[in-house]
Structure formats: C-alpha cells, structure tokens
N, C-alpha and C positions, 0 to 999 in steps of 0.2 A: 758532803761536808768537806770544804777545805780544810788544811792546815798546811803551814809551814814552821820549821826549826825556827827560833825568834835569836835562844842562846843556851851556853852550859854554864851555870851557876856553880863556883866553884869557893869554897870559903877557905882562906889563908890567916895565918895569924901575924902578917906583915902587911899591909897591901903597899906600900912601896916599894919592897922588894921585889914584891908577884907582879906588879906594873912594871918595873924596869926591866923585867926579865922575857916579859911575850913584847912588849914593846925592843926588844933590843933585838929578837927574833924575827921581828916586822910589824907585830899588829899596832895598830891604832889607836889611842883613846879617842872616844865620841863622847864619852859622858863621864861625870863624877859627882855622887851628891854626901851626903847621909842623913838617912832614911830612918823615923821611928814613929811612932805613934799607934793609935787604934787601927789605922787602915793595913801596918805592917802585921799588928797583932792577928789579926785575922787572915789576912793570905798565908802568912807565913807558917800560923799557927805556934807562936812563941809568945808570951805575956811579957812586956818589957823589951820587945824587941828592936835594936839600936845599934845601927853598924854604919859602916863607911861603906862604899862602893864605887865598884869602875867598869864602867862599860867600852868593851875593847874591840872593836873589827880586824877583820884579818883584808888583806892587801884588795882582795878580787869582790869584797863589799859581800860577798855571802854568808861569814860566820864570823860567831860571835862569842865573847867569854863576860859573863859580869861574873867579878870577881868580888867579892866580900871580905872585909874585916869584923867580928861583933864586937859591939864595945859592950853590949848587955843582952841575954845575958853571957857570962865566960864562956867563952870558946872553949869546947872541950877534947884532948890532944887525945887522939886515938895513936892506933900503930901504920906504919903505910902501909895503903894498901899494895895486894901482891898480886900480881895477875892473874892467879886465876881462882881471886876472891870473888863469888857473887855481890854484884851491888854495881855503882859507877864505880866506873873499870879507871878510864886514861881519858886525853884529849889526844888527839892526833893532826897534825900539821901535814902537808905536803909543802917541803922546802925545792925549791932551787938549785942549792950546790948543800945535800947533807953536810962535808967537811970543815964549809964557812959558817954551819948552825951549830957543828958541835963546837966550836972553836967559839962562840959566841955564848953559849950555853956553861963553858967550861970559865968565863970568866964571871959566871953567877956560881961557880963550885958545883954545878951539873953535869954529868957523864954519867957515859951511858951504863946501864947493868951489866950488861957483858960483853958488849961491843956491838962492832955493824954486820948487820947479816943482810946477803941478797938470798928476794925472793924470786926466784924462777926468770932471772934476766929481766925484770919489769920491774925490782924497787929496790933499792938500798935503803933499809932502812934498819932502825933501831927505837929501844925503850930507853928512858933516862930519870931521874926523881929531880923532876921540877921544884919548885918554891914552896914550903909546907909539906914537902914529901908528895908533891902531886906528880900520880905517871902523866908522860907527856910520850909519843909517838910522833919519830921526823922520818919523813919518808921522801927521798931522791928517784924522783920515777925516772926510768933507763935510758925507757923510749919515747923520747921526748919529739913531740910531733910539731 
C-alpha cells in the first residue's frame, strides 16, 4: 500500500490573517474555495458544515497547509496548545536565514516563546504562536550543504 502526506489541516478563526502570514514566510497559495454541503457533512463528519479555505504549498512543492475558516457550524476557541499537550502538536518549517523569518513573523505580532536555541550545531531553530495561537517551528539548518 502506498501513501504519501497530501496536507495539515489546520482551522483559524481569520483566514486572511493565517494566509498573509505562511505566505509572507514563503508558502504559496494553490487553491481557495468554500466548501459545504452533504459531501462535507460526511467526510468531515460535522452536520451544517461551511467554511472558507486555502490551500498553501511550501517553496520545494512538497508540503502543504489547507487552512480553514467555519462559518458553520461556530468555531469553538479553545486554549493554545502547549507543547507537550498530546494531540496536534505544531507545523514546522525549515527556513533559510531563521533571522529574516523571525523578523517577518514579528510583523504579524509572532515571536518566538523563548527564543532561539541551537541544536547540536546542525539547527537554529525555535517555537513561536502563529495565527489563531497556532505553534509553528522555524528551523535554520547550520550545515548547509
């Protein structure tokens, strides 16, 4: 049996926000619709189910984020998650020049939880509360080949 990652389904109570902000970090939009009906009711497993969405690629065309607004039914605001809550955890990016993501992240009001830490000479990286209190993980590999 095959399988490949297709996307992380990730639901925000902006999506214009949540788009301006993985797009300002680099990803892509590929897609935008909104989605409702019987066939959502069923996959989704929600009665009335009716959101916006965006389909976003990352630069190297391998991963992916569809991002969600519900318009029905009410999105319901939890607490952020914390790292080391069971459930979906974070997204994680591998950037470029960490400095120039935080600096771009920082003008959506995201920074990081407690700063930048290297791991064992092979990543700079950090945690940060994305769009909707979503963890996001940017990591600056060292040794760049």
């Amino acid at each position: 049996m095959g399988i490949k990652l297709e996307n992380v389904g990730i639901a925000v109570r902006d999506l214009e926000a949540a788009v301006a902000f993985f797009v300002d970090l680099g990803l892509t939009v590929v897609g935008r619709d909104t989605v409702s009906g019987a066939w959502t009711d069923t996959a989704v497993g929600l009665d009335g189910n009716h959101a916006k969405i965006a389909m976003l690629r990352t630069p190297d065309g391998n991963g992916c984020l569809e991002l969600f607004e519900y318009l029905h039914p009410e999105a319901i605001e939890t607490a952020p998650t914390l790292p080391n809550e069971i459930g979906m955890h974070r997204v994680a990016f591998s950037v470029d020049d960490l400095d120039a993501a935080l600096e771009t992240a920082a003008k959506h009001g995201c920074r990081p939880l407690r700063g930048v830490a290297t791991y064992e000479d092979v990543y700079r990286l950090t945690y940060l509360r994305g769009p909707s209190g979503i963890l996001v993980m940017l990591a600056e590999e060292l040794r760049k080949s």
